[in-house]
C-alpha positions in Angstrom: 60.0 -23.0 -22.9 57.7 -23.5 -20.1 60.0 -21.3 -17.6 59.8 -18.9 -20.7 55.7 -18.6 -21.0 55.6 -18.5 -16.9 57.9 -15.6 -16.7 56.1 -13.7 -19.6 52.6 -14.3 -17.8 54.2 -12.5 -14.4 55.1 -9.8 -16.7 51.7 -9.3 -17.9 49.8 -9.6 -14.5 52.2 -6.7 -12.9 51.9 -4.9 -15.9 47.9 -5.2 -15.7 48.2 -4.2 -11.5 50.5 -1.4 -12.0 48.0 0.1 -15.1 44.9 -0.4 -13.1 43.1 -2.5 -14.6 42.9 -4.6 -11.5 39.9 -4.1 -9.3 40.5 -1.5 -6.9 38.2 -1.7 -3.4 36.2 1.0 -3.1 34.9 1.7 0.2 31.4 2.0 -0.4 29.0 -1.0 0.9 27.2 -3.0 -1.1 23.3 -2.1 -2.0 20.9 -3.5 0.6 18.9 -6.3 -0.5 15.3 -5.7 -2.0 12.7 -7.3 0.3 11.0 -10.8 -0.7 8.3 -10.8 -3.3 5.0 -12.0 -1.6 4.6 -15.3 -2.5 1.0 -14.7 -3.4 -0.8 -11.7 -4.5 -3.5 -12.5 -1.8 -0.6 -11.9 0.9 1.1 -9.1 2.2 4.6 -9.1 3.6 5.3 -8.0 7.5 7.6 -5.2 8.6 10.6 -7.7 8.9 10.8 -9.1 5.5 12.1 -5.0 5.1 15.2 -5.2 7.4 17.6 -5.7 4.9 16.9 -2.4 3.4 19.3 -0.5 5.1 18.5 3.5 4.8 15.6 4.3 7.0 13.8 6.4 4.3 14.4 3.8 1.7 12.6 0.9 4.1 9.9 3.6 4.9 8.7 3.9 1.6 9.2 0.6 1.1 6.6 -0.5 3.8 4.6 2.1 2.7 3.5 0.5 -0.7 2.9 -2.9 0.6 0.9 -1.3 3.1 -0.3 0.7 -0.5 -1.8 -2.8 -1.9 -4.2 -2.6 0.8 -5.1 1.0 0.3 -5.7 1.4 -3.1 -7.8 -2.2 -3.7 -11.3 -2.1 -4.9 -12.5 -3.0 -1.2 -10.4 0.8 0.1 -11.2 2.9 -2.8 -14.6 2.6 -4.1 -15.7 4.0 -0.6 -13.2 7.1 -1.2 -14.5 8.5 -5.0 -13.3 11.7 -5.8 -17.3 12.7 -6.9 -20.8 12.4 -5.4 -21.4 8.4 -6.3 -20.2 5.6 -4.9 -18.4 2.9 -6.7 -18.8 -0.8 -6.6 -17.1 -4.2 -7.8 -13.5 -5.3 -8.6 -13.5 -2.7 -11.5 -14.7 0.5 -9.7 -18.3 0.3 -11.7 -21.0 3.3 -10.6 -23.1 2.2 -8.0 -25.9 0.6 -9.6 -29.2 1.7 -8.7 -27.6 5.3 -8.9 -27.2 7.0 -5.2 -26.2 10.1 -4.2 -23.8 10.8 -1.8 -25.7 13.2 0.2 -24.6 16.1 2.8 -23.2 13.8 5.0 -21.8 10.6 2.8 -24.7 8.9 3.9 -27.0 9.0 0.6 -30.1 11.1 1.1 -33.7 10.7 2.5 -35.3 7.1 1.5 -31.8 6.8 -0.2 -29.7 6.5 3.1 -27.1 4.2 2.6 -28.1 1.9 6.1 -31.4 0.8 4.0 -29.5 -1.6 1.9 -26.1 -2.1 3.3 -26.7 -3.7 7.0 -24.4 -4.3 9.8 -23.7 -7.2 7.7 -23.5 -9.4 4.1 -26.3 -10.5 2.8 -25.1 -13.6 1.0 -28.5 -14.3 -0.9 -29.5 -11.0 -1.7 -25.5 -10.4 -2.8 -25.4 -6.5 -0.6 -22.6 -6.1 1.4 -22.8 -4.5 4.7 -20.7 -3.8 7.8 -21.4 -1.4 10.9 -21.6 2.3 10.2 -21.8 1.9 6.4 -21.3 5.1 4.2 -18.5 7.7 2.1 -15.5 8.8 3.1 -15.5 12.9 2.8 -14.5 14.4 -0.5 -11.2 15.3 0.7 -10.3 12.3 1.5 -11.3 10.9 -2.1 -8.3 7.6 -3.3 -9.9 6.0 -5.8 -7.4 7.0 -9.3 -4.8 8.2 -6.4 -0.7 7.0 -7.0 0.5 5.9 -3.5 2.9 8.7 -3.5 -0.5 10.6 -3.6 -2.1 8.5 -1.3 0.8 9.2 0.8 1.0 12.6 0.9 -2.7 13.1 1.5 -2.7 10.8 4.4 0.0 12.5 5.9 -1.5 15.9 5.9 -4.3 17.1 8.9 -6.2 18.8 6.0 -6.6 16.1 3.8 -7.1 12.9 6.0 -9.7 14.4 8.5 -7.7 15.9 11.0 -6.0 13.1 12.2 -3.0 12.0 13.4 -1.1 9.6 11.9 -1.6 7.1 15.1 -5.0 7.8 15.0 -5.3 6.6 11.1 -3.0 3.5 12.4 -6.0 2.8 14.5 -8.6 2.9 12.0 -6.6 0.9 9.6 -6.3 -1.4 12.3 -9.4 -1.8 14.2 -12.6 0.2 12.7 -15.5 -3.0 11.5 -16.1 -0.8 8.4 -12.4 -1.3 7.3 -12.5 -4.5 8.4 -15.1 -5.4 5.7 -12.3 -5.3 3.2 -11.0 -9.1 4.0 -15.1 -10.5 3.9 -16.8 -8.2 1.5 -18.9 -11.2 0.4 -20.2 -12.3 -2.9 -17.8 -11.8 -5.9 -15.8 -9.8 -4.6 -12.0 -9.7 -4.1 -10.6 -9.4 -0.4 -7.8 -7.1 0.3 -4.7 -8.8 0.7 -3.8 -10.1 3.8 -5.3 -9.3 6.8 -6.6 -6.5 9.1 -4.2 -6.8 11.7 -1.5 -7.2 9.2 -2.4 -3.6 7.8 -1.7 -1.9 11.4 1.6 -3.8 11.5 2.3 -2.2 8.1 0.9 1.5 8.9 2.6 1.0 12.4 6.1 -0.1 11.0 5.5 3.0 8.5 5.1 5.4 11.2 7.9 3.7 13.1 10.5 4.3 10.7 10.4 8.0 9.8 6.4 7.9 7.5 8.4 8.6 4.3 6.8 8.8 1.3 7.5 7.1 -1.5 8.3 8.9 -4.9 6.0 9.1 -7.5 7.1 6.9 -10.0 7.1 3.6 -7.7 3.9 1.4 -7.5 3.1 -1.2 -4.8 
């Protein structure tokens, strides 16, 4: 009986491999691996945690939208509106007194943005400050901007400045103003990680093709 039930189960499994049902290699290798979550929100990742992701493009944009944490944070944006007044706090509130923005994103006469914000906090009187404080230009407005926005608009001469994409990698990287982002004082929420872990991320970016991610992915 037992001899019986073996042969009958051979039957079956050559049966199965001749129909097909058996999996059949395919040839095509399997999907990278998605980087590492940051283990804290505060945090960003560095260009090697994206190694595994095998298609250049793919790790491009990839890098691109943890380096798109940084960029689109309360500390990036609110100096980038999209209008003529500047934005403050963790929820991108209208500067309160109400300034303008002036010719030259600097406010205007006995409203110049340098008469309140020093080179500096100023922990008891709650105004932040850095060197050189004032508005991006109009046309380089983030604030409501998607990263794949964000992307595209940093990528192109007309839209960023006139820069070059190494010369963006070095303000990201080195201007004080910037900088401010990861000590902008009372209340306030630093940018995740750090300065010089920004460049990393822009550099890496740049490094590996400055693809864009598409539109529907978020950092």
């Amino acid at each position: 009986m037992r001899a019986s039930l073996s042969l009958l189960a051979a039957v079956a499994a050559l049966g199965a491999a001749c129909s097909g049902s058996a999996p059949v290699p395919t040839g095509k290798p399997s999907a990278p691996a998605a980087p590492p979550a940051a283990a804290d929100p505060g945090k960003l990742l560095p260009p090697s945690a994206f190694a595994s992701i095998a298609p250049p493009a793919a790790r491009s944009q990839a890098i691109f939208l943890e380096a798109g944490r940084v960029l689109t944070s309360a500390r990036c944006v609110n100096c980038h509106p999209p209008d003529d007044t500047p934005r403050q706090g963790d929820d991108h509130a209208l500067h309160d007194p109400p300034v303008p923005r002036g010719p030259a994103g600097r406010g205007v006469p006995a409203m110049q943005c340098e008469t309140c914000h020093q080179d500096r906090n100023l922990p008891y009187a709650r105004v932040p400050g850095a060197p050189d404080w004032h508005l991006a230009p109009l046309e380089m407005a983030w604030l409501d901007r998607t990263p794949a926005q964000l992307c595209a608009q940093l990528s192109d001469p007309r839209r960023n400045g006139g820069k070059t994409l190494a010369q963006i990698q070095q303000h990201l990287a080195h201007d004080a103003l910037v900088g401010w982002g990861w000590d902008p004082g009372h209340g306030r929420t630093a940018a995740p990680g750090s300065q010089a872990e920004l460049g990393a991320l822009f550099q890496a970016w740049i490094d590996s093709g400055a693809v864009c991610p598409p539109e529907e992915k978020r950092p």
